[in-house]
N, C-alpha and C positions, 0 to 999 in steps of 0.2 A: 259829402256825407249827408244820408238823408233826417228830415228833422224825428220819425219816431226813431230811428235809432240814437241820438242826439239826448232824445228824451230817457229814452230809457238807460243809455249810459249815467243821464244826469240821477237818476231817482237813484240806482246804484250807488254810484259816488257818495250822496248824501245821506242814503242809507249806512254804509259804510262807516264814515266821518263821525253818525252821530253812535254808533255804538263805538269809537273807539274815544268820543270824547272826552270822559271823564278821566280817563288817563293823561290823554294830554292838558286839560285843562284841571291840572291839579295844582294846588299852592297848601303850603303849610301852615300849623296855628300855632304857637307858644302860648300856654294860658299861666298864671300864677293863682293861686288860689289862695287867698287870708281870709281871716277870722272879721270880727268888725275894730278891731284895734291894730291891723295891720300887719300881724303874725302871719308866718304860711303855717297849712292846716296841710298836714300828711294825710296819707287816706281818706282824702275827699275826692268823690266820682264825678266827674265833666262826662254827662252827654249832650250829644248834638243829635237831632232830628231833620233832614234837612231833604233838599229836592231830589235824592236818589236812595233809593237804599240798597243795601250790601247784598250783594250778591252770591256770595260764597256763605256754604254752609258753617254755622258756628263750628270752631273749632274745639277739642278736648281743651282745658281746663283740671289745673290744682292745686290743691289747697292740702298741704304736709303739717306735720307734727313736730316740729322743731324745740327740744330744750322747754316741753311742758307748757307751748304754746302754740295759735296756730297760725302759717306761716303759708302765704302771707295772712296781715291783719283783717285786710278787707280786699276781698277776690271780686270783678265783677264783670258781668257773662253776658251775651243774648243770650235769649227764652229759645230753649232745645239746645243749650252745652253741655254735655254729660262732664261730671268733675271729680276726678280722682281723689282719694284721702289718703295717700301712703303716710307711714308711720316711721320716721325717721329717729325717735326715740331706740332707745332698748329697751322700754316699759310699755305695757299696754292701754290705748286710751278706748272707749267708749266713748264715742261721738253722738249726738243726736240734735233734731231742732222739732219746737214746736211749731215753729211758725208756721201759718196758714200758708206763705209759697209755697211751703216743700216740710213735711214732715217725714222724719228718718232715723233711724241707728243703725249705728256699724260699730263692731265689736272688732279693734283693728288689733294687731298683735305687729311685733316687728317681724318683716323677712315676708308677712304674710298678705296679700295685695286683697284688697274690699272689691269688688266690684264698683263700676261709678254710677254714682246718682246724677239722673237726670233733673236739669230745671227747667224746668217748661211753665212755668209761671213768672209774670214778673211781679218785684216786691223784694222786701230786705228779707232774708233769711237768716237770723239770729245759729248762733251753731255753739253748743256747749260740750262738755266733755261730764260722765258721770262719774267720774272717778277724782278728777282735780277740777274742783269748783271753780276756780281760777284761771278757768283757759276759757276765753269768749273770741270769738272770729264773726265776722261776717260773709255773706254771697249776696253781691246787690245783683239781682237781675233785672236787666230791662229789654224792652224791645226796640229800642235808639238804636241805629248801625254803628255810631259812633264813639264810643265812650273811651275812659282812661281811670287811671288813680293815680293821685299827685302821689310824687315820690318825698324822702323828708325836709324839701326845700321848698314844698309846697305848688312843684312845678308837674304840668301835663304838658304833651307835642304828639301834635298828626302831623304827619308827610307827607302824607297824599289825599288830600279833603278835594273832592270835585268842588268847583265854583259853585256858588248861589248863596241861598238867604237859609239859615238853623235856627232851632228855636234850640236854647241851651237850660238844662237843667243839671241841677249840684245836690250834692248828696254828703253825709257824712257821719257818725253814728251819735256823734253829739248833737245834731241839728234837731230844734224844736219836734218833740212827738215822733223824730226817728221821720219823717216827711223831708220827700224829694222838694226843691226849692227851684221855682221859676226863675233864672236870670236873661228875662229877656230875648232880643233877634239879635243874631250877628250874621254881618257879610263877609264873605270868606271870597277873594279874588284872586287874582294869580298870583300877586306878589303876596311873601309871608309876614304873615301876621302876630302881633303880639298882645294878648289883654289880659287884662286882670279883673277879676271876680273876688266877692263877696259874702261868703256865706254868713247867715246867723247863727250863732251858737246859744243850746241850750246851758253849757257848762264848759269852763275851759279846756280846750281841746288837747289830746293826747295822742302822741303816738300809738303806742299798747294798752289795752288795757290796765288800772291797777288789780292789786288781785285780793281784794279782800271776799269771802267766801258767796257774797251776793250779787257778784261783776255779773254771771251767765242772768240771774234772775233779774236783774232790775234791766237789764238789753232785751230780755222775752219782754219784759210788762209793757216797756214801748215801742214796741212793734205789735204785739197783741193790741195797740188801744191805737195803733195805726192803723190794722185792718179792720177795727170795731169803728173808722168813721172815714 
């Protein structure tokens, strides 16, 4: 066999190999996520940033109307998800957000489907209802391929994370000024992995909101004084 042929099977091959690496060189992450007194912290957002990004286009995204709340509490998307609002209620809600990501309203009725809104911005997206003061939700967006929201055990899991070095950032609606929170590198290798993280809290964390008439406004004031710096 002669050597350019030799060669040129080799660059193929290795061509080949490296586009189909990330799949075989996948390992998975168990993360935990608590508060600073050692609680897990539901709807806190883990992303990762790391040596590949995602290749597939964001997928639809939704964020429903559940029993006079919004469901889930904190949805969270790459920047270009377009996100459904159906209204699973029998009552009519008025959605809207000021936030500088993404300002909106939709006048949702049951039975009857909104159009989705796109978010092409990254940043927290505060989401209120003008009819019951009392239903606050979020839409974190970001542009990390990676992300999750801890379920109420305060736990996230990737299954198929390519190998290499992420830079990890946490989020959460109580978190000082409503601000994404640096936690550091991790190495992610073939075998699966287990860590735990930290967040800060501005105020002890909750699942849902409570609903007293100023939940929607005092979530805009800190996100508004989030994009003011």
């Amino acid at each position: 066999m002669n050597r350019p042929f030799l060669n040129s099977f080799h660059a193929v091959l290795l061509g080949l190999l490296g586009a189909i690496s990330p799949a075989l060189w996948a390992a998975s992450l168990h993360a935990e996520l608590v508060d600073a007194q050692g609680q897990p912290l539901a709807n806190a957002v883990l992303s990762l940033r790391g040596p590949l990004g995602a290749n597939a286009a964001p997928a639809p995204a939704l964020m429903d109307q559940q029993a006079q709340q919004f469901v889930p509490n904190v949805l969270a998307v790459r920047s270009g998800t377009t996100v459904s609002f159906p209204n699973s209620d029998n009552i009519r809600h008025h959605v809207y957000s000021f936030s500088p990501a993404k300002r909106f309203e939709l006048r949702l009725y049951q039975g009857t489907p909104s159009e989705p809104v796109l978010f092409d911005t990254p940043g927290v997206v505060v989401l209120g209802c003008n009819i019951h003061d009392w239903m606050v939700g979020y839409v974190y967006v970001t542009d990390d391929p990676w992300f999750a929201v801890s379920d109420a055990q305060g736990r996230v899991q990737f299954e198929t994370l390519p190998t290499g070095n992420y830079s990890v950032s946490l989020w959460h609606p109580q978190a000082p000024d409503m601000l994404p929170q640096a936690a550091g590198e991790l190495v992610v290798s073939e075998q699966p992995s287990q860590q735990r993280f930290t967040l800060a809290m501005q105020a002890p964390a909750v699942a849902t909101p409570a609903a007293p008439s100023s939940a929607f406004g005092d979530a805009f004031k800190k996100a508004a004084h989030d994009a003011a710096h």
